[in-house]
N, C-alpha and C positions, 0 to 999 in steps of 0.2 A: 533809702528815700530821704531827700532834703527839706525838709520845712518848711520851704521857698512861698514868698510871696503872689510870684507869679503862677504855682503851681496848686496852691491851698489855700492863697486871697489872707493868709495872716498879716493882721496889721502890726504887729507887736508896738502897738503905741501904751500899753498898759490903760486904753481909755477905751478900747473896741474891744468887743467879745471874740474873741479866738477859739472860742471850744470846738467849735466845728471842723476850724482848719484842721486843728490839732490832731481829733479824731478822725478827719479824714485823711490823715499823713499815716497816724497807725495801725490803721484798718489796710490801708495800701502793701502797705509792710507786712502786715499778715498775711495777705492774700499771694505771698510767692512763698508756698507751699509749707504756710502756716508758720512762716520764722522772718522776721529780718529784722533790719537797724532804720530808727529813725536820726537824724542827725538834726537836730535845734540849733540854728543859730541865735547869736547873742542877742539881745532883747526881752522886754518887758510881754509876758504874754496873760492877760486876762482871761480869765473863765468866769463861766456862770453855773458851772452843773458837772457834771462827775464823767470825766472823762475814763476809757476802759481802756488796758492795755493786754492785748491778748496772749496767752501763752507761748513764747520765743520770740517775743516782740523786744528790744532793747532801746531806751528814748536815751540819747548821747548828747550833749549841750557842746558846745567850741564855739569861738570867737577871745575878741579882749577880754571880756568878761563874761561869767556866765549867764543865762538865760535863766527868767526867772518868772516863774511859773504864778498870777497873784490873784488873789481873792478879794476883789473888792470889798468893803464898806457894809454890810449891811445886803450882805448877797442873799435874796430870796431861797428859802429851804435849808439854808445852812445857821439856824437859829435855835430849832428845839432835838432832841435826839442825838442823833449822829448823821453827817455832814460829809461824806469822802471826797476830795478833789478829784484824786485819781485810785481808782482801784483797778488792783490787778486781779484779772479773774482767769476760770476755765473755762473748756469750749471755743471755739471758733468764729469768727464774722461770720461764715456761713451756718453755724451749728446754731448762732444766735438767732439768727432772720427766718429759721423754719418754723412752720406754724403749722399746726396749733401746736404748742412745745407747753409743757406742764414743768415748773421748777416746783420740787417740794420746799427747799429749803432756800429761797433768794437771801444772798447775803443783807445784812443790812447798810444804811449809810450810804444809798443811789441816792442821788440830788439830779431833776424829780427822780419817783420811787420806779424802779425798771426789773423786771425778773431777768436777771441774768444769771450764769454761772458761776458757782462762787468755784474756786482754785482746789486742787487735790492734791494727792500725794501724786502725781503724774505732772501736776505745773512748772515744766522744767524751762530753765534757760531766758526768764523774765529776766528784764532789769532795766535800772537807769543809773544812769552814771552824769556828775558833771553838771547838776542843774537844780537852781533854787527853787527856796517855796515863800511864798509871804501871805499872810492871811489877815485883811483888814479889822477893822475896830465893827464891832456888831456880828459880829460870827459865832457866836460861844457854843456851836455842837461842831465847829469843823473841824477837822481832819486832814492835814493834806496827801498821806498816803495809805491805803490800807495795803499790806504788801504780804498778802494769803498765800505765801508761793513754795513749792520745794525746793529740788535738789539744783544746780545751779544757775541760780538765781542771785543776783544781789543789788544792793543800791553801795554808790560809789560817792563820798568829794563834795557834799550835801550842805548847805545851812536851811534850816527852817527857821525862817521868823513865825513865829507860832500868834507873838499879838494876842487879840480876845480868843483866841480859837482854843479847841479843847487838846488835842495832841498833835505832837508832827507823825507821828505814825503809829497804828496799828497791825493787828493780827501781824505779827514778826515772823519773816521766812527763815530763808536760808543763812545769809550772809550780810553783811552790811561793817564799812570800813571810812571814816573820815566823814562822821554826820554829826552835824554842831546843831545846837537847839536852843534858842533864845526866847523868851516868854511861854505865854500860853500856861495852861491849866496843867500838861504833862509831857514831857518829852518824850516817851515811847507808852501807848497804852494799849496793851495786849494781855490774853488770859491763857496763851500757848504759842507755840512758836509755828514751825513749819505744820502745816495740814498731816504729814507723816508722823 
């Protein structure tokens, strides 16, 4: 799946909200038979709320430069507690939408608060590779990745500008190789690694 303007209305002006596109590019990807690639091109993309990346799902950046993922200023919900840009979790686009669904344990750190599925020792084959994070002035609970995942899984080739923000990542999976971390309160902030 491509990122495409035309196909998910992303502005990537880093001034218009993008969360939607985003997650409707990786819910797309999920839905051919629960695995694929997203491919982000270059550009500035804005969020406002905590984007999901579903188990076998891979977000890839390419162009001249990489694609960078930002938090605005003072982004609503991302102030007290914990904050996730992007979490990767368990269960499915479909496993999510059935109702009435009871999560005992919702991870924490949804920007708003969402029961979803938090990631197992089964969360194989996540990742992203190739693409920044920048987290504006007035954010001090965010986060921009929580990365709960198993066996192969990883994040690739990364800078986190971290800013007011509280860490570039959380809950530590599998793997991760060429991640640079510049401000912020902590550069990796986790209390165990992979869910296994």
């Amino acid at each position: 799946v491509y990122l495409t303007t035309q196909e998910f209305g992303a502005q990537v002006d880093g001034l218009t909200d993008d969360s939607a596109s985003i997650q409707a590019a990786v819910d797309k990807a999920a839905s051919n038979a629960n695995e694929g690639i997203v491919f982000v091109p270059s550009g500035r993309y804005r969020i406002a709320r905590t984007l999901y990346v579903w188990p076998g799902v891979r977000l890839i950046g390419y162009g001249k430069t990489r694609p960078v993922v930002l938090l605005a200023d003072n982004t609503p919900g991302f102030q007290t507690g914990i904050g996730d840009m992007v979490m990767f979790i368990g269960g499915s686009p479909a496993s999510a939408q059935r109702a009435p669904r009871r999560i005992p344990f919702p991870p924490p750190g949804t920007v708003p608060p969402k029961d979803v599925v938090d990631a197992g020792a089964g969360t194989f084959y996540s990742a992203m590779s190739n693409i920044d994070f920048e987290i504006g002035a007035g954010n001090p609970a965010a986060i921009a990745i929580s990365f709960h995942v198993a066996q192969h899984a990883y994040l690739s080739h990364m800078d986190f500008h971290i800013g007011s923000g509280l860490a570039g990542l959380t809950e530590v999976g599998n793997e991760a190789e060429d991640l640079h971390f510049y401000g912020g309160r902590y550069g990796i902030l986790t209390d165990k690694t992979s869910p296994a």
